[in-house]
C-alpha positions as CSV (number, residue, x, y, z in Angstrom):
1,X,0.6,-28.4,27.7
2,X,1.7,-31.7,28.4
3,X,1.0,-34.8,25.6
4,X,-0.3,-38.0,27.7
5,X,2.0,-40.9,26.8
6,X,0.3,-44.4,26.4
7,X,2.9,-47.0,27.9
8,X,3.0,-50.7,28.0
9,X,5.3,-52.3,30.3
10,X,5.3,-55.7,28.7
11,X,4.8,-56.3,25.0
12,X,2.0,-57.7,24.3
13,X,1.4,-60.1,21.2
14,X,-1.9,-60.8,19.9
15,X,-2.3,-64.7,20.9
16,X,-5.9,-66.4,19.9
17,X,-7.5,-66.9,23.5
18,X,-8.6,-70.5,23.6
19,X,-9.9,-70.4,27.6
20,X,-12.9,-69.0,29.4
21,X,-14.3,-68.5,32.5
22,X,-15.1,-72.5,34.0
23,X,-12.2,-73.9,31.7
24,X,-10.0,-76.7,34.0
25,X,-6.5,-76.6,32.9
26,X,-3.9,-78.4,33.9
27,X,-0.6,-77.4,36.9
28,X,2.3,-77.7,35.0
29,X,4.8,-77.4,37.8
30,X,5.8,-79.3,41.3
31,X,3.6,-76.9,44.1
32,X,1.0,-79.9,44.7
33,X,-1.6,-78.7,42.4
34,X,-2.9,-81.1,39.5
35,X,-6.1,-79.3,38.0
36,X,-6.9,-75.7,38.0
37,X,-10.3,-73.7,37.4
38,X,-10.0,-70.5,35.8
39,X,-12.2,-68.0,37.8
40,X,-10.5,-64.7,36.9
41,X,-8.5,-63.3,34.2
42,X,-6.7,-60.3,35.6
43,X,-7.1,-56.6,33.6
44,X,-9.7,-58.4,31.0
45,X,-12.3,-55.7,30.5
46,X,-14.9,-56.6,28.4
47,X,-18.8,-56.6,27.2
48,X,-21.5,-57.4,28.9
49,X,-22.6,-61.1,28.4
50,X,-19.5,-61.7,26.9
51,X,-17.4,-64.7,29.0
52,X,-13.7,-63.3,29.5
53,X,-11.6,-65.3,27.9
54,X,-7.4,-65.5,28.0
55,X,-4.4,-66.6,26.0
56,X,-0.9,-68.1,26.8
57,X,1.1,-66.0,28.5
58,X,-2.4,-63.9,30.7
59,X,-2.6,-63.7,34.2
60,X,-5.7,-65.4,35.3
61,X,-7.1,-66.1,39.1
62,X,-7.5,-70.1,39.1
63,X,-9.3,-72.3,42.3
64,X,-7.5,-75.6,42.9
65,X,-10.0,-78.4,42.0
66,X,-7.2,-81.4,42.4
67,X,-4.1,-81.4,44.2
68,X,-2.6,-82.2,47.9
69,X,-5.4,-81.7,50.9
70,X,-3.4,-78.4,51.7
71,X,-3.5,-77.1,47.8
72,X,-7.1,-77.7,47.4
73,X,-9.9,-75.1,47.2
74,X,-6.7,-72.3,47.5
75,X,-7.6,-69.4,45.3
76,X,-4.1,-68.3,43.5
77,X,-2.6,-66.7,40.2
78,X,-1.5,-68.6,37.6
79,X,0.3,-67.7,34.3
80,X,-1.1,-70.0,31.1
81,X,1.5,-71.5,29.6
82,X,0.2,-73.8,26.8
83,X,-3.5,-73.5,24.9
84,X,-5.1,-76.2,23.2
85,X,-6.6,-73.7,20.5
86,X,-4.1,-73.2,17.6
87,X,-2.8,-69.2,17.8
88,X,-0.3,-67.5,14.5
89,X,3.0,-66.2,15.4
90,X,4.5,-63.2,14.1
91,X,6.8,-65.3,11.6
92,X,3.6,-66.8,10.0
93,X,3.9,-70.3,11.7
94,X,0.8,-71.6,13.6
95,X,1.4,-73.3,16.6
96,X,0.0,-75.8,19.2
97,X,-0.5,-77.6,22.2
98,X,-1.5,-81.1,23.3
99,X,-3.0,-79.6,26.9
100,X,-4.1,-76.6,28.7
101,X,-1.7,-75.6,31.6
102,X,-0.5,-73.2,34.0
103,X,1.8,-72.2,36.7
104,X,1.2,-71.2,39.6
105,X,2.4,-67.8,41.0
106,X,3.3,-65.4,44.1
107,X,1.7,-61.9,43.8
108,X,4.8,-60.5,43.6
109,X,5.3,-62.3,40.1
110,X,7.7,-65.4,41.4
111,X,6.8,-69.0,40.4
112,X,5.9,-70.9,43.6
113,X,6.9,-74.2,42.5
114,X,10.7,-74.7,41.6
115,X,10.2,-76.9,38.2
116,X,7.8,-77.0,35.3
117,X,6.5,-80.1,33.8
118,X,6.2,-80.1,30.0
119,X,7.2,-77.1,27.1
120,X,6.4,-73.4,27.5
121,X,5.3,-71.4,24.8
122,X,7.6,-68.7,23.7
123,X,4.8,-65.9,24.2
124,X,5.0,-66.7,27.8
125,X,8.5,-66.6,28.4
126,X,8.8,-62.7,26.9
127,X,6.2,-61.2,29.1
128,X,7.2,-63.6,32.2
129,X,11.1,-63.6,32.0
130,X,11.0,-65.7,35.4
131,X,8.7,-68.2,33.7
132,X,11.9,-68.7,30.9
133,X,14.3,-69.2,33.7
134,X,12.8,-72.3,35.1
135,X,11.9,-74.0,31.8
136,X,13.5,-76.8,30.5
137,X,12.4,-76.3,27.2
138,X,10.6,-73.1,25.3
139,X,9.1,-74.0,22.1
């Protein structure tokens, strides 16, 4: 008989989730997108009643709500980068963010936009090694 082995393909760390479904969040890179809806988060199962909520470093399903006439009303996938909402890290520290943002990416897992606007959390950049890449600074 064969054991069934459970297998994750990216570590996952247990961040505080500090947006829900509705939340506007701000595009942190250069596609043409300034405000984002989250609509989605992707492989959130949950309760009934219960409004999914996600974390930095989730892949959510956002609607453009400002941006370039082309960008707007586009339904696309987004990585959250940053979370207002205050989350622990492994080493005891509790960390921080002025804003809510997110980039934008293909479904294929590239970023669309070729620069990111602000610091990305570290907790993003270890599940989205493409993410770290493009950063110009990973706190």
């Amino acid at each position: 008989m064969s054991k069934r082995i459970k297998r994750r393909i990216t570590p996952r760390r247990k961040v505080s989730p500090g947006l829900t479904i509705r939340s506007v969040i701000t595009c942190a890179d250069n596609t043409g997108a300034r405000k984002l809806r989250l609509i989605q988060v992707v492989g959130y199962k949950g309760r009934r009643r219960r409004l999914p909520f996600a974390g930095v470093g989730d892949l959510v399903t956002v609607s453009v709500r400002e941006g370039t006439p082309e960008m707007r009303h586009k339904v696309l996938s987004a990585v959250i980068i940053r979370q207002k909402k205050p989350y622990r890290r492994r080493d005891g520290s509790w960390i921080r963010f002025d804003d809510n943002a997110a980039v934008i990416i293909t479904p294929d897992g590239m970023l669309q936009g070729s620069d990111i606007k602000g610091p990305v959390a570290r907790e993003a950049v270890d599940r989205w090694p493409r993410i770290g890449g493009v950063a110009k600074m990973i706190v």
